[in-house]
mmCIF file of the N, C-alpha and C atoms, coordinates in Angstrom:
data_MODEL
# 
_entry.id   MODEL 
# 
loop_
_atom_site.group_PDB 
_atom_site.id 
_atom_site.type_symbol 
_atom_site.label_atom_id 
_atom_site.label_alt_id 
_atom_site.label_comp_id 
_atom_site.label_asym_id 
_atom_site.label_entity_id 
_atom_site.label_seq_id 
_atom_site.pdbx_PDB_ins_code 
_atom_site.Cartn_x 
_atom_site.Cartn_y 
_atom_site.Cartn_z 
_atom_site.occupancy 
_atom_site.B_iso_or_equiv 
_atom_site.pdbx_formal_charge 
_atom_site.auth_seq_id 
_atom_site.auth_comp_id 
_atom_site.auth_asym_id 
_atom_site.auth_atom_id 
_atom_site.pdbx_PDB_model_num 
ATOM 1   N N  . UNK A 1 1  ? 92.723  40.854 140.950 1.00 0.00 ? 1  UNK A N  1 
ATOM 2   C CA . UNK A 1 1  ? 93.992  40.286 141.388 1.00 0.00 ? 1  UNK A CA 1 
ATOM 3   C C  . UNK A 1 1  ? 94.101  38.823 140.969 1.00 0.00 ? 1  UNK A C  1 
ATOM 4   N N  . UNK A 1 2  ? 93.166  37.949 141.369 1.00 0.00 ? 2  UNK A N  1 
ATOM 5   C CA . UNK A 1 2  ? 92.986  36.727 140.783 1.00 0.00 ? 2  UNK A CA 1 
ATOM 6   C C  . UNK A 1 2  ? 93.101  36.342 139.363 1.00 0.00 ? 2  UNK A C  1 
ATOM 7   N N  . UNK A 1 3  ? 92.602  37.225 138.253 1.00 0.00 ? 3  UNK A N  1 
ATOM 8   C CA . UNK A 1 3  ? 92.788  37.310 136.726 1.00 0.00 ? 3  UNK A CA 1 
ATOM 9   C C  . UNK A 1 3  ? 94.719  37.393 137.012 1.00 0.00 ? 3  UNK A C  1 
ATOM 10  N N  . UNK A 1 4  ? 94.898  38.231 137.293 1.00 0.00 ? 4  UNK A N  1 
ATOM 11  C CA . UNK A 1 4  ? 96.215  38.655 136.760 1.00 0.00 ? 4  UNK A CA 1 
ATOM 12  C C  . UNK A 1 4  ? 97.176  37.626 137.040 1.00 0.00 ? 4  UNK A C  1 
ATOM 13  N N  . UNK A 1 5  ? 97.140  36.838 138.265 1.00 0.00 ? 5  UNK A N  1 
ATOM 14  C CA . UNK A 1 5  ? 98.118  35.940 139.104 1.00 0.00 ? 5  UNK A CA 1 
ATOM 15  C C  . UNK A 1 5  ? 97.668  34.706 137.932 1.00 0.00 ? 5  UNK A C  1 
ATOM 16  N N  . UNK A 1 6  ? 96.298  34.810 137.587 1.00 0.00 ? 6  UNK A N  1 
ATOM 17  C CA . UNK A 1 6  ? 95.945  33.178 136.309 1.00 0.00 ? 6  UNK A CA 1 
ATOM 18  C C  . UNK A 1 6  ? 97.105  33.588 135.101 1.00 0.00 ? 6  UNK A C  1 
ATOM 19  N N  . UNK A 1 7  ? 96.977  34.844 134.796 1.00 0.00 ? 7  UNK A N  1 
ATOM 20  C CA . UNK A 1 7  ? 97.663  35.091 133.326 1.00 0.00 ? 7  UNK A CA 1 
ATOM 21  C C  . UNK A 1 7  ? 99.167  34.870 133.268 1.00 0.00 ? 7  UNK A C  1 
ATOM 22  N N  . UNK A 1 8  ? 99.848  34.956 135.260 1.00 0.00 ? 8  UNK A N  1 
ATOM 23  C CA . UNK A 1 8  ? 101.322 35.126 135.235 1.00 0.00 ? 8  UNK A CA 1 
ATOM 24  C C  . UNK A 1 8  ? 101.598 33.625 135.254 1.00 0.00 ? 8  UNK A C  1 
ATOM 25  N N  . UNK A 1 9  ? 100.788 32.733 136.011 1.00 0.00 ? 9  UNK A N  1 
ATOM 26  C CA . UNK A 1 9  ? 100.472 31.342 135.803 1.00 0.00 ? 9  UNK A CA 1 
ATOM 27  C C  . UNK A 1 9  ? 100.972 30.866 134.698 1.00 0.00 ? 9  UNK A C  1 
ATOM 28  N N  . UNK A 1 10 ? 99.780  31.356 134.164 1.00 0.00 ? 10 UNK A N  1 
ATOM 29  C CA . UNK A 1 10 ? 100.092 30.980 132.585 1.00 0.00 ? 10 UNK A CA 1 
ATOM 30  C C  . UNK A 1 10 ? 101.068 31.178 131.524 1.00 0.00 ? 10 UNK A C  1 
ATOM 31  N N  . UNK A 1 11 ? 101.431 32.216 131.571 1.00 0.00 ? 11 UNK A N  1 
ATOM 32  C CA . UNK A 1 11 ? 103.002 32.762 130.832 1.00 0.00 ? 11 UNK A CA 1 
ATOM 33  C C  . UNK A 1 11 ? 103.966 31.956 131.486 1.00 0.00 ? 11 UNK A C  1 
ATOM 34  N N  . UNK A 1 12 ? 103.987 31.807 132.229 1.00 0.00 ? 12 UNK A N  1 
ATOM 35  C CA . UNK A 1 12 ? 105.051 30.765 133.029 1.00 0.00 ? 12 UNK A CA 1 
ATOM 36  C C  . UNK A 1 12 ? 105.415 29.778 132.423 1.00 0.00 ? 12 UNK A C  1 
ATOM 37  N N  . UNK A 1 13 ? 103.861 29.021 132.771 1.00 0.00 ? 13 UNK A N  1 
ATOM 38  C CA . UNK A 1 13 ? 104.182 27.624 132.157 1.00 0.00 ? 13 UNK A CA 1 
ATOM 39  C C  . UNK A 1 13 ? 104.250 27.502 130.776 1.00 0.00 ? 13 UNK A C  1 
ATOM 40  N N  . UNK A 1 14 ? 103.638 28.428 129.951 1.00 0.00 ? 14 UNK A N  1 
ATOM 41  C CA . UNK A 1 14 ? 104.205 28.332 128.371 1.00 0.00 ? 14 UNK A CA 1 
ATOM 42  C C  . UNK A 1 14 ? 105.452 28.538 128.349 1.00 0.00 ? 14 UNK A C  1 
ATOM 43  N N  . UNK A 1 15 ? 106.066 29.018 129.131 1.00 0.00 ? 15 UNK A N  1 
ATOM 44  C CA . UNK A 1 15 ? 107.471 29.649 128.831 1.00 0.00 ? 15 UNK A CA 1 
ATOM 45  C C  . UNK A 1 15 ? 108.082 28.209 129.122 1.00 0.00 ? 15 UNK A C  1 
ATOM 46  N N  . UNK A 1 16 ? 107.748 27.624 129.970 1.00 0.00 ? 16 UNK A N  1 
ATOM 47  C CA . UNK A 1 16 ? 108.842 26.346 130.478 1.00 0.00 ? 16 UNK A CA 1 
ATOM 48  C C  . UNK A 1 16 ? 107.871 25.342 129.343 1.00 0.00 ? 16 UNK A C  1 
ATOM 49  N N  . UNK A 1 17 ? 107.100 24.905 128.830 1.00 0.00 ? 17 UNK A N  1 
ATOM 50  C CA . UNK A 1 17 ? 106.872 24.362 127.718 1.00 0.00 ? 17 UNK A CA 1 
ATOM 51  C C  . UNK A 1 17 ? 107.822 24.325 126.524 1.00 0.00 ? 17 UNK A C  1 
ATOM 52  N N  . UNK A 1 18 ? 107.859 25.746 126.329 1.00 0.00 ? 18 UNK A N  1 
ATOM 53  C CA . UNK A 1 18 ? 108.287 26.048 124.918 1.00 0.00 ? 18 UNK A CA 1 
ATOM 54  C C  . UNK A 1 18 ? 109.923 25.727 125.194 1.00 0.00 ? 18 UNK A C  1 
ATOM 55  N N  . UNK A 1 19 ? 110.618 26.076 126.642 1.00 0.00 ? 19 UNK A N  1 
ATOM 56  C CA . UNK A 1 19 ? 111.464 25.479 126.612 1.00 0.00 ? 19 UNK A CA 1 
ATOM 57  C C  . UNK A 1 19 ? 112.227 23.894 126.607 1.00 0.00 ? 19 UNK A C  1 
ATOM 58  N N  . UNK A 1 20 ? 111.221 23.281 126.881 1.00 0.00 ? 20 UNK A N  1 
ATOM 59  C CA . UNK A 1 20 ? 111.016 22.317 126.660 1.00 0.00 ? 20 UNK A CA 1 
ATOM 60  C C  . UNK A 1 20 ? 110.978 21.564 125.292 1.00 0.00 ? 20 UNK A C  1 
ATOM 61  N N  . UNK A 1 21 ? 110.239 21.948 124.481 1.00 0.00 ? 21 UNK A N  1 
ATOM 62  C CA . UNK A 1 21 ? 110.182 21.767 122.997 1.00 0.00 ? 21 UNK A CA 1 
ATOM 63  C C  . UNK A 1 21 ? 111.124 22.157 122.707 1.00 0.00 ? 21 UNK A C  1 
ATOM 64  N N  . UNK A 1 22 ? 112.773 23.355 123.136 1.00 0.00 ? 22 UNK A N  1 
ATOM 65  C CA . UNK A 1 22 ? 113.388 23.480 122.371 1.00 0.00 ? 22 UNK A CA 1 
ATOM 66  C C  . UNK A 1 22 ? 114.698 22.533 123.253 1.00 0.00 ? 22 UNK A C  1 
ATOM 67  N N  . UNK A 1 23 ? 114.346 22.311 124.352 1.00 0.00 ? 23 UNK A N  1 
ATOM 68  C CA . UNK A 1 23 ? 115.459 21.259 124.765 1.00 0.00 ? 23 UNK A CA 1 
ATOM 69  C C  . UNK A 1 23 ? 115.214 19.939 123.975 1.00 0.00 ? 23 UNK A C  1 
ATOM 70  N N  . UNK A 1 24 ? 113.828 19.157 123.142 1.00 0.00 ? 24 UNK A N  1 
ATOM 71  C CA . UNK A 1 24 ? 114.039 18.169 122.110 1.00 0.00 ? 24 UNK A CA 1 
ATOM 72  C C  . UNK A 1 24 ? 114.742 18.376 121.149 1.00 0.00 ? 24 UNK A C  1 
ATOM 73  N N  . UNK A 1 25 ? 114.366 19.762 120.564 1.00 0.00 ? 25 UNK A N  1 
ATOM 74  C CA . UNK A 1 25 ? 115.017 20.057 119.259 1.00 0.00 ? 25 UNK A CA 1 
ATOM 75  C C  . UNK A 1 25 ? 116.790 19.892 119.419 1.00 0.00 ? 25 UNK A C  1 
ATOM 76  N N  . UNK A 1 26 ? 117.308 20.009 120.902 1.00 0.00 ? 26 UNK A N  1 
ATOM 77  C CA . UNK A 1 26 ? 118.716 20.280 121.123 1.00 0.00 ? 26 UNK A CA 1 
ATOM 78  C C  . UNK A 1 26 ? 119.181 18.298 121.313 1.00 0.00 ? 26 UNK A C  1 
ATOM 79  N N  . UNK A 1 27 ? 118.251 17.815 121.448 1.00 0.00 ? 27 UNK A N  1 
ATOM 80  C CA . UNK A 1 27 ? 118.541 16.491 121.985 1.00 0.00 ? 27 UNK A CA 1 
ATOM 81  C C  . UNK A 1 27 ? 118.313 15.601 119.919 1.00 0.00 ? 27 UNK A C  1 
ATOM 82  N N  . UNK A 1 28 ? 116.986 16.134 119.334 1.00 0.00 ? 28 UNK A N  1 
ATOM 83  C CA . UNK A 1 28 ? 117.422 15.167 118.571 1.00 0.00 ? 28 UNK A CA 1 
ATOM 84  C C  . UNK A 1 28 ? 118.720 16.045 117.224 1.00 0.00 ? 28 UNK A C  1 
ATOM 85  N N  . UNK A 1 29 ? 118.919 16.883 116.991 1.00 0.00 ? 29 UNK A N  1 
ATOM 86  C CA . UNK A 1 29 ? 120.074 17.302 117.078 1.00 0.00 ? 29 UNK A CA 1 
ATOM 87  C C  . UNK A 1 29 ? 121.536 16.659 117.025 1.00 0.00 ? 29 UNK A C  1 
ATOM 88  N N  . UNK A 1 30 ? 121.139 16.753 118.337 1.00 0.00 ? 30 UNK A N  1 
ATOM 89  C CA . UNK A 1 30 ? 122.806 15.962 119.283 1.00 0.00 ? 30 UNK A CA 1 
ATOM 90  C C  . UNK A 1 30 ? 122.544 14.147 118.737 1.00 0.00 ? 30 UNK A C  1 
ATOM 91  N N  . UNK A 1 31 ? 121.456 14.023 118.302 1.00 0.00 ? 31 UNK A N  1 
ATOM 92  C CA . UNK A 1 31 ? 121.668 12.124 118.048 1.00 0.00 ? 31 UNK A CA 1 
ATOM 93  C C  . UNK A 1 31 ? 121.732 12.577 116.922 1.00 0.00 ? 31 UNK A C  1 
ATOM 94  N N  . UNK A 1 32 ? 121.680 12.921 116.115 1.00 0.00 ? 32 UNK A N  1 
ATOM 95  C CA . UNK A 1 32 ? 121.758 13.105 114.496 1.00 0.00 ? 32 UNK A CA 1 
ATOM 96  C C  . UNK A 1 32 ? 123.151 13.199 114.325 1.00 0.00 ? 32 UNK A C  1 
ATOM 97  N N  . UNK A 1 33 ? 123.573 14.020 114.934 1.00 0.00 ? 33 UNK A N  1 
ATOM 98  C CA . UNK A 1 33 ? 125.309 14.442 114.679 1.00 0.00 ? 33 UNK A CA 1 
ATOM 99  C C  . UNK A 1 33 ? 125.780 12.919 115.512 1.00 0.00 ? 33 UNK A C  1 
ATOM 100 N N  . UNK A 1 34 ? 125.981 12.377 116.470 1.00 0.00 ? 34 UNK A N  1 
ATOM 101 C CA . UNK A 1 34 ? 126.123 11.561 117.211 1.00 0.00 ? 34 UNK A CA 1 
ATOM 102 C C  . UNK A 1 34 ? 126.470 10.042 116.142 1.00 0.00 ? 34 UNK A C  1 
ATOM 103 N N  . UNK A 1 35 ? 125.152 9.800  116.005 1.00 0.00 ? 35 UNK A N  1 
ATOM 104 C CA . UNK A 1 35 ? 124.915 8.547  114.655 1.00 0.00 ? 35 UNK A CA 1 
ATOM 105 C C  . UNK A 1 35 ? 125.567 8.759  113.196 1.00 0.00 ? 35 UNK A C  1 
ATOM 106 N N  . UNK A 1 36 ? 125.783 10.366 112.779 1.00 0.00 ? 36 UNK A N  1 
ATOM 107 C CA . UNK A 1 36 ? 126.438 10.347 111.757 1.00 0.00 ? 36 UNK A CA 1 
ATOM 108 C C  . UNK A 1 36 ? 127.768 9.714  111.585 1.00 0.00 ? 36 UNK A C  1 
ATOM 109 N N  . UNK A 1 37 ? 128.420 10.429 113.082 1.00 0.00 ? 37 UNK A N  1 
ATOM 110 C CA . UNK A 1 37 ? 129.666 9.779  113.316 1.00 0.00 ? 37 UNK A CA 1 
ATOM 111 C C  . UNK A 1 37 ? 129.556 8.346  113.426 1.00 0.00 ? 37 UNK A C  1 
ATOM 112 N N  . UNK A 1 38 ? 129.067 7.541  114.066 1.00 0.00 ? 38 UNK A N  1 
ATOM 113 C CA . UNK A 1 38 ? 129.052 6.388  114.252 1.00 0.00 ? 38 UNK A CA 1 
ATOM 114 C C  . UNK A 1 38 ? 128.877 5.872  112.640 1.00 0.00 ? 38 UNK A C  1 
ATOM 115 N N  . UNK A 1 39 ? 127.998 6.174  112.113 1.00 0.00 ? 39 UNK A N  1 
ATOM 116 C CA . UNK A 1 39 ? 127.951 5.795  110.403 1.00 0.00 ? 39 UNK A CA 1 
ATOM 117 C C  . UNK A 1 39 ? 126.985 4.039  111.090 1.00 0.00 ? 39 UNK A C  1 
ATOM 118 N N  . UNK A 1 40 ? 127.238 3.507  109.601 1.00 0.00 ? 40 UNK A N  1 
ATOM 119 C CA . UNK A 1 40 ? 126.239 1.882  109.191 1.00 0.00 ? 40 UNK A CA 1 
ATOM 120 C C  . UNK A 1 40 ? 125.013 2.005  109.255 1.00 0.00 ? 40 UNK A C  1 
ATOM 121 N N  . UNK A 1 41 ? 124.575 3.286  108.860 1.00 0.00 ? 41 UNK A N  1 
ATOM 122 C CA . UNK A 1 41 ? 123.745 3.433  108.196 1.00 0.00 ? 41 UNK A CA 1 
ATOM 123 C C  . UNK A 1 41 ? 123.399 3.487  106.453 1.00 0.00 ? 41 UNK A C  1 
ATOM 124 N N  . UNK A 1 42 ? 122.567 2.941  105.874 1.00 0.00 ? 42 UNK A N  1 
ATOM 125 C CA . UNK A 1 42 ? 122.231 2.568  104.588 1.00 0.00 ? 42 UNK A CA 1 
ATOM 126 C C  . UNK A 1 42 ? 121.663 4.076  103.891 1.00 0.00 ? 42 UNK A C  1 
ATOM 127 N N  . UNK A 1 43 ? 120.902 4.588  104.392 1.00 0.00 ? 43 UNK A N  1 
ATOM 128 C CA . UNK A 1 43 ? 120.418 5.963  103.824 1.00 0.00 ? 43 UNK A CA 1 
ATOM 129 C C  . UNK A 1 43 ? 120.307 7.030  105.363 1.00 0.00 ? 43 UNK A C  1 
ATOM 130 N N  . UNK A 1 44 ? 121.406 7.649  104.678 1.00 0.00 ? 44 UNK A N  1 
ATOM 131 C CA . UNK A 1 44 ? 121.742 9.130  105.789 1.00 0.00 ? 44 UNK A CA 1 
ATOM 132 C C  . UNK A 1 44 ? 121.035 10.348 105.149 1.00 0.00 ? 44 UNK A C  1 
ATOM 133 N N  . UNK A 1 45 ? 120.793 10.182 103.745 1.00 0.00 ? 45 UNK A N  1 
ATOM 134 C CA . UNK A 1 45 ? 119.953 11.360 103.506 1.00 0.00 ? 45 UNK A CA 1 
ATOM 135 C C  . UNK A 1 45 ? 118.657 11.516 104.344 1.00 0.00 ? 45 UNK A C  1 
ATOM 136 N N  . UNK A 1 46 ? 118.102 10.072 104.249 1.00 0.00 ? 46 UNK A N  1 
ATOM 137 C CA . UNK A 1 46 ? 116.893 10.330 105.197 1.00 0.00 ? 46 UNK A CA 1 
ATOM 138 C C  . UNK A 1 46 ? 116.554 10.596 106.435 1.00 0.00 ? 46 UNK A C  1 
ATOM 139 N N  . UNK A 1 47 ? 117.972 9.898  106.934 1.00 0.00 ? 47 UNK A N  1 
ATOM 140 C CA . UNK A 1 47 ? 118.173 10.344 108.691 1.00 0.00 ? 47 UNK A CA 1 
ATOM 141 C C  . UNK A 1 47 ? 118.297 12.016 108.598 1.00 0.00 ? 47 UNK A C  1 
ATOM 142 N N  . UNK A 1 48 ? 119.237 12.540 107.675 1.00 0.00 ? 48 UNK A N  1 
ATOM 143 C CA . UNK A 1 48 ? 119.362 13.954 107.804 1.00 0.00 ? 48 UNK A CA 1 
ATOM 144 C C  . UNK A 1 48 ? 117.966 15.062 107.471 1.00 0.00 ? 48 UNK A C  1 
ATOM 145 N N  . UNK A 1 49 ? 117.553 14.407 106.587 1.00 0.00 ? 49 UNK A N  1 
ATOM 146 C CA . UNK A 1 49 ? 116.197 15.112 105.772 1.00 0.00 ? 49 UNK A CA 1 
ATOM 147 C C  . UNK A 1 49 ? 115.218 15.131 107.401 1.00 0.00 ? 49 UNK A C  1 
ATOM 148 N N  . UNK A 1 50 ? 114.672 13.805 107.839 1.00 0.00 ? 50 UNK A N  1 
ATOM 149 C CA . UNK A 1 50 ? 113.987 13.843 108.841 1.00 0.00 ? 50 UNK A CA 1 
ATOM 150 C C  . UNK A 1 50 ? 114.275 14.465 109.911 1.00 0.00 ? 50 UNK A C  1 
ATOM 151 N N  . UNK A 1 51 ? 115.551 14.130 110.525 1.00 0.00 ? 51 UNK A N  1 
ATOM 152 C CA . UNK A 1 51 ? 115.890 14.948 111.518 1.00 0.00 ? 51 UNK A CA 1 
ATOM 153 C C  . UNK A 1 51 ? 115.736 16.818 111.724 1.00 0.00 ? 51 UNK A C  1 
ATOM 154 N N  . UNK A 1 52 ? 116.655 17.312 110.215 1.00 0.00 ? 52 UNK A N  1 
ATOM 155 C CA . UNK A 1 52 ? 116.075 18.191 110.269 1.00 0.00 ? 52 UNK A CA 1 
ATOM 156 C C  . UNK A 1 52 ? 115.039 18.879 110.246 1.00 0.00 ? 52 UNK A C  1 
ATOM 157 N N  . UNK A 1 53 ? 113.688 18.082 109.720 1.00 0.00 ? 53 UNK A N  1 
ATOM 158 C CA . UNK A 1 53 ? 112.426 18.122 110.073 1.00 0.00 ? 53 UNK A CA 1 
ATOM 159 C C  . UNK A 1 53 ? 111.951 18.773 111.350 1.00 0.00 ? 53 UNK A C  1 
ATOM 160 N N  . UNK A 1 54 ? 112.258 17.313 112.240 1.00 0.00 ? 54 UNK A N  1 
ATOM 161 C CA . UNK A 1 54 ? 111.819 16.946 113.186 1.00 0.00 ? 54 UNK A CA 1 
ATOM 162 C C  . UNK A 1 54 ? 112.448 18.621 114.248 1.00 0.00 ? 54 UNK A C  1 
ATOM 163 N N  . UNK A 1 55 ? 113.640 18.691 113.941 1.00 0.00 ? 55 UNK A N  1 
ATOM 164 C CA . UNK A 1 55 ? 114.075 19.805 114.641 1.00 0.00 ? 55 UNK A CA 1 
ATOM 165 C C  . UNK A 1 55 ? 113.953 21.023 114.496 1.00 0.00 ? 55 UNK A C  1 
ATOM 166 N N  . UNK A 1 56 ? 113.488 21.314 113.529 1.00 0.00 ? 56 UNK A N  1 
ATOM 167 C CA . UNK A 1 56 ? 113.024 22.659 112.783 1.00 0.00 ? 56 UNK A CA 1 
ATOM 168 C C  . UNK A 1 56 ? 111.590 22.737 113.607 1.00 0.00 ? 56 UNK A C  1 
ATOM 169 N N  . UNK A 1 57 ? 110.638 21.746 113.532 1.00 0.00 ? 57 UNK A N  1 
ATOM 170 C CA . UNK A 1 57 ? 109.023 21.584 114.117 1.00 0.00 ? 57 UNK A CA 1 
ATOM 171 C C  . UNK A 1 57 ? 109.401 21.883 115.873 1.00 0.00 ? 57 UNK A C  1 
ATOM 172 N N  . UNK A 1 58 ? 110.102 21.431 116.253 1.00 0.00 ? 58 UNK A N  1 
ATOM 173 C CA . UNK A 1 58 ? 110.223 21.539 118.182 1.00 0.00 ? 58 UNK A CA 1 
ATOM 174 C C  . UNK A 1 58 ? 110.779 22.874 118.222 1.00 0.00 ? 58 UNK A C  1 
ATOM 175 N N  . UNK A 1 59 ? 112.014 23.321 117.159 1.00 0.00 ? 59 UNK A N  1 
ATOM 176 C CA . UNK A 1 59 ? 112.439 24.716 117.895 1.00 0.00 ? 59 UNK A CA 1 
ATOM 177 C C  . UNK A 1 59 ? 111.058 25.526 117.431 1.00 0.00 ? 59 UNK A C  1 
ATOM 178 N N  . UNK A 1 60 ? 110.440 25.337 116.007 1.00 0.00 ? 60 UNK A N  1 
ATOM 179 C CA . UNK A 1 60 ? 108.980 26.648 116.187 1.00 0.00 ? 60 UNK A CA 1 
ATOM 180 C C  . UNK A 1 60 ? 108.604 26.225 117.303 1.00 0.00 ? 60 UNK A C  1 
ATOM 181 N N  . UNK A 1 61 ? 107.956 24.989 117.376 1.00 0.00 ? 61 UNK A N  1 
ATOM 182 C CA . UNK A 1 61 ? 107.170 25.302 118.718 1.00 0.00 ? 61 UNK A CA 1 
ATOM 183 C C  . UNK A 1 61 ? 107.608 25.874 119.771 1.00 0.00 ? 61 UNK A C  1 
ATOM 184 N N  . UNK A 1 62 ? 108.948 25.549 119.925 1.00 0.00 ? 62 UNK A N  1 
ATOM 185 C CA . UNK A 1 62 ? 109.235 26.427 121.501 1.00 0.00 ? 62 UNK A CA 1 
ATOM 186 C C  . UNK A 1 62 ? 109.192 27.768 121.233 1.00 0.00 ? 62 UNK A C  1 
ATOM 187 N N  . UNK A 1 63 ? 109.824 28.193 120.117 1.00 0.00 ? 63 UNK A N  1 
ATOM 188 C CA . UNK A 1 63 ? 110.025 29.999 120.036 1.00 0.00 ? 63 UNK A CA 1 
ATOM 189 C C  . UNK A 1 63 ? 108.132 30.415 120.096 1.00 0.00 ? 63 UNK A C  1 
ATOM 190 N N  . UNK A 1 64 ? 107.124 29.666 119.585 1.00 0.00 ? 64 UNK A N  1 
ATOM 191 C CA . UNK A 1 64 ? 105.961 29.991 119.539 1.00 0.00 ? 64 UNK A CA 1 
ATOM 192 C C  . UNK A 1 64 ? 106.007 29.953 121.426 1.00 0.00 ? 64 UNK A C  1 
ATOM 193 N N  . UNK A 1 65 ? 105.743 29.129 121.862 1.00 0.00 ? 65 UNK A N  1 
ATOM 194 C CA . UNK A 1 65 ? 105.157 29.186 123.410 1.00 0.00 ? 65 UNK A CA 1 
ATOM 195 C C  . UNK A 1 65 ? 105.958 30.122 124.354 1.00 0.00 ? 65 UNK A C  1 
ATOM 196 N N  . UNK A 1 66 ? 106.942 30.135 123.850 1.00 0.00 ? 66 UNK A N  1 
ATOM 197 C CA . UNK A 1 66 ? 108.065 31.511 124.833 1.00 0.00 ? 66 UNK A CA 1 
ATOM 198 C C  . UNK A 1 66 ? 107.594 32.395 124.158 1.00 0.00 ? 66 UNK A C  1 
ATOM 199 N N  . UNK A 1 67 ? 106.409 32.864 122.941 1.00 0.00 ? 67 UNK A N  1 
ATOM 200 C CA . UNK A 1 67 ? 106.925 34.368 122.459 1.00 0.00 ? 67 UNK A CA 1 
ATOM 201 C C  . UNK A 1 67 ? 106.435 35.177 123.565 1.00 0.00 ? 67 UNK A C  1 
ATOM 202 N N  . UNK A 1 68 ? 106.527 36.167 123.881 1.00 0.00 ? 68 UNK A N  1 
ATOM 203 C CA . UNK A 1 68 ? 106.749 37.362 125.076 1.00 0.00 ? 68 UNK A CA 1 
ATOM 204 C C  . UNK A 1 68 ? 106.059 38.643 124.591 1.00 0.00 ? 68 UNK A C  1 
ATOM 205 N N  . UNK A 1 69 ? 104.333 38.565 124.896 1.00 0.00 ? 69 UNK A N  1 
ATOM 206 C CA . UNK A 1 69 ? 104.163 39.906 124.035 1.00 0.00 ? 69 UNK A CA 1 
ATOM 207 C C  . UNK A 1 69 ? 104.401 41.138 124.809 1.00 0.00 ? 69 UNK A C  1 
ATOM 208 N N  . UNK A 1 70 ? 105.110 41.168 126.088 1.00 0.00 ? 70 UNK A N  1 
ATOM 209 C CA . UNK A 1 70 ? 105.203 42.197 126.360 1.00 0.00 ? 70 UNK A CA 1 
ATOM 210 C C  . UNK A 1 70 ? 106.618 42.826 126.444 1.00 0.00 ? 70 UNK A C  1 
ATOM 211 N N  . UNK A 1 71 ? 107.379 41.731 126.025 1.00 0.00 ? 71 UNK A N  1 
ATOM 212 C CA . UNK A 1 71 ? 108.621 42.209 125.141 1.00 0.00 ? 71 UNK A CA 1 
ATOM 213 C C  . UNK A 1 71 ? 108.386 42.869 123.955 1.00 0.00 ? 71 UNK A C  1 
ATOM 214 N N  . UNK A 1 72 ? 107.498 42.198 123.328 1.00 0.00 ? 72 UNK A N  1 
ATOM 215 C CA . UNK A 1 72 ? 107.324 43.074 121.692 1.00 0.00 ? 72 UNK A CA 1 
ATOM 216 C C  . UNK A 1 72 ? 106.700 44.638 122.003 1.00 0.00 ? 72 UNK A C  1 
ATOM 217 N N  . UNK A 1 73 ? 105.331 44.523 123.268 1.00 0.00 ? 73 UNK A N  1 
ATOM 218 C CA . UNK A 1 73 ? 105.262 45.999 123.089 1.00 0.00 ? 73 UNK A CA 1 
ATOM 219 C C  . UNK A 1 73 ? 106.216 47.104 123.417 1.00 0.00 ? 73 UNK A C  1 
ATOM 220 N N  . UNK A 1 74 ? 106.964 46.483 124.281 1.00 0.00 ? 74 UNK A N  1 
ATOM 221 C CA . UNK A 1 74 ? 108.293 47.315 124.766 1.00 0.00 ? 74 UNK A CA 1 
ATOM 222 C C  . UNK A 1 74 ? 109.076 47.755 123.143 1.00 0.00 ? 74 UNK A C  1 
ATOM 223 N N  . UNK A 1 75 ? 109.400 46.785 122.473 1.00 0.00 ? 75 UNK A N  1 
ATOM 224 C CA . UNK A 1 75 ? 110.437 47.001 121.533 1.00 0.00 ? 75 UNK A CA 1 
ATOM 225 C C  . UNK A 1 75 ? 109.266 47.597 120.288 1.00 0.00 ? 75 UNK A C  1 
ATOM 226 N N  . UNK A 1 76 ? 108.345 47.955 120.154 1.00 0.00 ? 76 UNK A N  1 
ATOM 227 C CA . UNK A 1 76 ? 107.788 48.297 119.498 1.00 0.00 ? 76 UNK A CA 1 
ATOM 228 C C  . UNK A 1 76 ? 107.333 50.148 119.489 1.00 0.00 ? 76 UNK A C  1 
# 
């Protein structure tokens, strides 16, 4: 009983992790679009290049820490 309540523990808090990592990805995002508008910036390629970086790296991580393997065995 004790194993099992550690493992639901644990899925938990990866799950609110990973959501987490994807609430950055939604925040730097929202400043990217935000600052575009604003403009006076000298090089926007790089703001855009990085950003999308940066946001591409937080949403894997979150979809990694939410993945759900017992969704997959279901759908499998």
């Amino acid at each position: 009983m004790e194993k099992f309540y550690f493992c639901q523990k644990f899925q938990t808090m990866n799950n609110e992790i990973g959501k987490w990592f994807m609430d950055i990805a939604k925040y730097v995002a929202t400043a990217i679009l935000i600052s575009s508008f604003l403009g006076g910036l000298q090089q926007k390629w790089l703001m855009y290049v990085t950003g999308i970086a940066v946001v591409a790296i937080f949403l894997l991580l979150g979809m990694f820490f939410i993945n759900d393997k017992k969704a997959k065995k279901e759908n499998h």
